[in-house]
C-alpha positions in Angstrom: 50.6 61.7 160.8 53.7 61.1 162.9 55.9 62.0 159.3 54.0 65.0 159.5 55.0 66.0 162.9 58.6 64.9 162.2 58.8 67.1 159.6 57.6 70.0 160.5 59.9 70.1 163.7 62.5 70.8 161.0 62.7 74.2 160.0 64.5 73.9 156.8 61.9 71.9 155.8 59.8 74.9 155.4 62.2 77.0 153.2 64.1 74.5 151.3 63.2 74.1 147.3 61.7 70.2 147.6 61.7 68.5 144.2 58.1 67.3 142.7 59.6 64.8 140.2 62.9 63.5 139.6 62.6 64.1 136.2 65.0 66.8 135.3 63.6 69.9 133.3 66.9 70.9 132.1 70.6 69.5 132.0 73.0 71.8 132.1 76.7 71.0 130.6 78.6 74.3 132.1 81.8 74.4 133.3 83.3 78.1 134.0 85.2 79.5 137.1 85.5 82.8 137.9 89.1 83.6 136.6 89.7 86.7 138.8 88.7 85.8 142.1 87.1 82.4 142.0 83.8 83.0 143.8 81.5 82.2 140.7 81.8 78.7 139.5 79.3 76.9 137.2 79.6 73.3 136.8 77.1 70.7 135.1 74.0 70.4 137.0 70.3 69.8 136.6 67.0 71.8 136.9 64.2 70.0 138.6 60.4 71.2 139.0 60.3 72.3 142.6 57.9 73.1 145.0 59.0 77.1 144.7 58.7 76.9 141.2 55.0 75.6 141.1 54.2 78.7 143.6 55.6 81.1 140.9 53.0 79.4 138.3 50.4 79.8 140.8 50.7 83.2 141.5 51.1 84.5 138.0 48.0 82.5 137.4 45.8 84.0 140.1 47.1 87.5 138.8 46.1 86.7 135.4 42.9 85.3 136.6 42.1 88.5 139.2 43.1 91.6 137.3 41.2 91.0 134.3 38.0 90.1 136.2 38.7 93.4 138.9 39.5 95.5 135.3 35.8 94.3 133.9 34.3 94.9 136.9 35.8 98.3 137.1 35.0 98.8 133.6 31.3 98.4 133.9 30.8 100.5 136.6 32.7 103.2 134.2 30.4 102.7 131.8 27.5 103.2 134.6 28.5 107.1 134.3 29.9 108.6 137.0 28.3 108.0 139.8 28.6 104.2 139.8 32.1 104.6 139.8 31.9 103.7 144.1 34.5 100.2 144.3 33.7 98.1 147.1 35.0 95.0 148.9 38.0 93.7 147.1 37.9 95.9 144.4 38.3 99.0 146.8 41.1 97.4 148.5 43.4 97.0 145.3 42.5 100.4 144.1 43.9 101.7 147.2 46.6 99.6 147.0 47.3 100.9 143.2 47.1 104.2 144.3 48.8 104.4 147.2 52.1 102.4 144.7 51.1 105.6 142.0 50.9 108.2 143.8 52.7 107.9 146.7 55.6 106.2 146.0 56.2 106.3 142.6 55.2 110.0 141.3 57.0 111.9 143.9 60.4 110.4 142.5 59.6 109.8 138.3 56.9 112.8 138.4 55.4 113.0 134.3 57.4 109.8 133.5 55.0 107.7 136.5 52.6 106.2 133.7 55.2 105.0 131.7 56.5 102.8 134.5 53.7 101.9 136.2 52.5 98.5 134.3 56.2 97.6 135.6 55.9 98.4 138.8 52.3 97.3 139.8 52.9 94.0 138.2 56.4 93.5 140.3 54.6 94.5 143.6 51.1 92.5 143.3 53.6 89.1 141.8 55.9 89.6 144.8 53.1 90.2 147.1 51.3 87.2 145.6 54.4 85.0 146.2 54.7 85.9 149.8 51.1 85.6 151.1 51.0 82.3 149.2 53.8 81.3 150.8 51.9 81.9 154.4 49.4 79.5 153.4 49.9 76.0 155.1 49.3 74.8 151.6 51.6 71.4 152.2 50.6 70.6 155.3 46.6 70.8 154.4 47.5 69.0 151.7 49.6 66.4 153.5 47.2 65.8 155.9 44.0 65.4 153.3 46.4 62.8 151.6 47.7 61.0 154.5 51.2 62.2 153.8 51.4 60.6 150.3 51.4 64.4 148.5 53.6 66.6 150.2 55.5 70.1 149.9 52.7 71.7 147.9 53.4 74.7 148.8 56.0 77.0 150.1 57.2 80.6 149.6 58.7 81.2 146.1 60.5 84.1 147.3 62.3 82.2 149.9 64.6 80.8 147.1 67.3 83.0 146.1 67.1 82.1 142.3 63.6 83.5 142.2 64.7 87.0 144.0 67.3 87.2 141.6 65.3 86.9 138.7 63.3 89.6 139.7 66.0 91.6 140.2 67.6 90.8 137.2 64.2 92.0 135.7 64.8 95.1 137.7 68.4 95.4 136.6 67.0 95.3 132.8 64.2 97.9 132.9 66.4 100.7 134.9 69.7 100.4 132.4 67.1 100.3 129.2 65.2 103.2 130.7 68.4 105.1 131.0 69.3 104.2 127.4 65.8 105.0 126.4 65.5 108.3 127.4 69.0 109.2 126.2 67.3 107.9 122.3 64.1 109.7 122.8 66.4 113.0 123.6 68.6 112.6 120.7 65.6 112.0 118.4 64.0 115.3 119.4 67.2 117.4 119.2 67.2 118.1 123.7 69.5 116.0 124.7 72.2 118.3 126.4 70.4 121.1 127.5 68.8 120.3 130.7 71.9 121.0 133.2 71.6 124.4 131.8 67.8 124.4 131.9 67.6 123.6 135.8 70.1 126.2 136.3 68.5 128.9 134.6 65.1 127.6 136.5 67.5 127.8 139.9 68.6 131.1 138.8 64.8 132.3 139.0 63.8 131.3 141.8 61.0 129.0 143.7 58.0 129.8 142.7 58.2 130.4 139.3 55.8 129.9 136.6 56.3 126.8 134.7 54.1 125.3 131.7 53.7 127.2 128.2 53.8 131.2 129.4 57.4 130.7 131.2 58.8 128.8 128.0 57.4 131.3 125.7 59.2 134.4 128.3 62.6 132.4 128.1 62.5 130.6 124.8 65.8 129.8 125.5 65.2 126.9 127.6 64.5 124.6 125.0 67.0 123.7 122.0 66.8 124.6 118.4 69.0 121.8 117.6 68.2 119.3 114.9 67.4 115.7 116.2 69.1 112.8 115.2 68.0 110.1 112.9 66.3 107.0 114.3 69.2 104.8 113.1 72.0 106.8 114.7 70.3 107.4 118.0 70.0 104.4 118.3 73.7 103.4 118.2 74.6 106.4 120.0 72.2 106.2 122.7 74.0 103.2 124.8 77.3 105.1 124.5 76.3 107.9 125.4 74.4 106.2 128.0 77.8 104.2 129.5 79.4 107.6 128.8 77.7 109.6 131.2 77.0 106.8 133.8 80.0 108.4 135.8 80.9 112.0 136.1 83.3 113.7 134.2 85.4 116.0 136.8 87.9 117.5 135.1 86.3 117.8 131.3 87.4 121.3 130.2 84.7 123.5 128.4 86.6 123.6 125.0 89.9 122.4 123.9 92.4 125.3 123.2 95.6 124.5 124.4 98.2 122.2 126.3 96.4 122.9 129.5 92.9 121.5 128.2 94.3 118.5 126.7 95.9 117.4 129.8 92.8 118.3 131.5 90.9 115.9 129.1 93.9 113.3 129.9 93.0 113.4 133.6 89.2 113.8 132.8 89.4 110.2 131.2 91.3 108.2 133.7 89.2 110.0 136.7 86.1 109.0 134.8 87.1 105.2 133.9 88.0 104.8 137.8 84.6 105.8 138.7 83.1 104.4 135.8 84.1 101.4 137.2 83.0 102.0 140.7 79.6 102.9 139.5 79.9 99.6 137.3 79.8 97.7 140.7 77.4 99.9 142.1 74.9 99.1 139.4 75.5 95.5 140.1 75.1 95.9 144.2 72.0 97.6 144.1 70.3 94.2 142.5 72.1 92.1 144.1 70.6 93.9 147.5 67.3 94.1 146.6 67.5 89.3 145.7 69.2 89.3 149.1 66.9 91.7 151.3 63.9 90.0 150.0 65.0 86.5 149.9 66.3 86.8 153.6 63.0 88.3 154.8 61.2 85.7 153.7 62.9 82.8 155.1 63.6 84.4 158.3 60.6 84.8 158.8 59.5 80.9 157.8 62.8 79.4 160.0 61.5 81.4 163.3 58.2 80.2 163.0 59.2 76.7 162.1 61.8 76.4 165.2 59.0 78.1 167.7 56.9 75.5 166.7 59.4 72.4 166.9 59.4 73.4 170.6 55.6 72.7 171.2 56.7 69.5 169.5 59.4 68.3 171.7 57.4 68.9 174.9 56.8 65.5 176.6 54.7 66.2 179.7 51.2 67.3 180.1 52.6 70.1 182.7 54.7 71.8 179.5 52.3 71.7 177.3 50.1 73.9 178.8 52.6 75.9 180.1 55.4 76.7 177.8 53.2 75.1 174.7 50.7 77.8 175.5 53.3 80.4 175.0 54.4 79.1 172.0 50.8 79.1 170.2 50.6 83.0 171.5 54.2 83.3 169.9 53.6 81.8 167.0 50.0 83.8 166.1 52.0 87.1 167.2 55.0 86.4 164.6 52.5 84.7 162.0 50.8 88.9 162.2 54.5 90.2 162.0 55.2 87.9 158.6 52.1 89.2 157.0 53.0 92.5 157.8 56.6 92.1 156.4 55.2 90.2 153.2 53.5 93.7 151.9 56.2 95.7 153.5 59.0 94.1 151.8 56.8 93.9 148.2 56.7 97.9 149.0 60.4 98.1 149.7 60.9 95.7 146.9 59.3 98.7 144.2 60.3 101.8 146.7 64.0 101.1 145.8 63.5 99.8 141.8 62.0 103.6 141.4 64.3 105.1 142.8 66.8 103.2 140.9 65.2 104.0 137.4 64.4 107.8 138.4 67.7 107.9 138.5 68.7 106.4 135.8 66.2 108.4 133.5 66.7 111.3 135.2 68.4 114.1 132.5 71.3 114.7 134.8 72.5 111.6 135.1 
């Protein structure tokens, strides 16, 4: 009991990966150094089964466990006919929760494209959610104490650990840049890629208010293309360079070359848009990057505040401070234990807010 104590009055104790056997899963034989400014360097190292890493498996378990029961249960009351169609309990709480992520925050920004996203997006907020409420759990300590402090660091929050963060944003990083491509392949295929600048225009041009849908396309037929789609086979190599191609803007791209004057515009058009090419090229790269680090910082703030306000109820000696100052910290402690839970599903909402965003973006026809 008195290792127990010991180690919870350290508050890296809390978000530190522990190991769970010294058996190493992998060994990796890397040796690379950054060659341009030095700050990434790889050298041989092992992967060991942590503590974070047995979180991960639990919570993709649960999900896979949860859904499929909540989607027969749903499924059932379908099949009731319309009027059994009335979730309750749990089953009304992740509806809401699936419709508030659907309509809310991710329709306003992809509009028709939501559906297509949305297995993506629902699974990266209920597996990051997952993750952080688990890691609210005193799982290690329970366990530690049922034990007598032979099983310990059980437990812990997976998305305290930067590696996990970034795989989810590397995951992120994937589905917006093969979105992008994506829709540039589907547009070549059916012949539309390159008309929608002039198709919001024209829509600009008419005003708010107008009628979309079938009798406004059949008034100006000339909003969709007559062009010929591509074949499969050379969309698909064109589609990524195209893509890359029109990931930064071309400023000085002259309607049609005719003379001196254009070429040299074209010159200038090439080197502007390789300079911002390459600024959008880091761009592409910050915006994962931020979304590991927000995520992983939340989390283990969070777990070190808790961890120090509770190392001072441990280091009180005296009856007189402990039910003085320790009171204080137990009211302390319950108050930020509220806050965490409340950043755990605001930063699995932040988390998704900013990946849509990201692949609107990227999908969207002017980019």
């Amino acid at each position: 009991m008195n290792q127990l104590l010991l180690a919870s009055g350290d508050p890296l104790d809390h978000v530190l990966p522990q190991r769970l056997s010294d058996t190493a899963l992998h060994e990796w034989h890397i040796q690379w150094k950054d060659p341009l400014i030095g700050l990434l360097d790889f050298s041989p190292h092992n992967t060991y089964f942590t503590n974070h890493l047995l979180m991960t498996l639990v919570a993709a378990v649960l999900l896979l466990i949860l859904f499929p029961l909540l989607g027969r249960k749903y499924a059932a009351m379908t099949a009731g006919g319309p009027d059994k169609i009335i979730p309750r309990g749990f089953t009304n709480l992740i509806e809401a929760m699936m419709q508030f992520i659907r309509n809310d925050v991710v329709r306003p920004v992809l509009d028709t494209k939501t559906d297509r996203f949305m297995p993506f997006l629902w699974t990266l907020f209920f597996y990051i959610l997952a993750c952080n409420l688990l890691g609210m759990m005193p799982l290690a300590e329970i366990i530690g104490l049922i034990t007598d402090g032979r099983i310990q660091h059980i437990g812990g929050t997976a998305t305290g650990n930067i590696m996990i963060t970034a795989g989810l944003a590397a995951c992120a990083f994937l589905m917006i840049h093969f979105s992008g491509a994506k829709e540039v392949y589907v547009e070549l295929v059916d012949g539309t890629y390159g008309h929608h600048h002039d198709h919001d225009e024209e829509h600009a041009l008419h005003g708010e208010g107008h009628p979309y849908g079938l009798a406004h396309d059949q008034t100006h037929p000339g909003h969709h293309s007559q062009d010929k789609g591509k074949p499969a086979a050379v969309a698909f190599v064109m589609a990524p360079v195209l893509y890359v191609w029109n990931f930064a803007p071309h400023v000085f791209m002259p309607e049609k070359i005719d003379g001196v004057g254009a070429v040299l515009l074209l010159i200038a058009d090439f080197l502007m848009w390789f300079m911002l090419l390459v600024l959008e090229g880091i761009g592409a790269l910050v915006k994962p990057f931020a979304l590991a680090i927000r995520l992983f910082a939340n989390m283990v703030a969070g777990h070190v505040v808790l961890a120090s306000i509770l190392a001072l109820a441990i280091a009180l000696k005296t009856t007189m401070q402990q039910s003085t100052v320790g009171v204080g910290v137990v009211l302390g402690c319950a108050a930020l234990s509220c806050l965490e839970l409340f950043v755990a599903f605001l930063q699995a909402y932040v988390f998704v807010f900013l990946t849509t965003l990201f692949i609107g973006a990227s999908v969207s026809p002017e980019h």
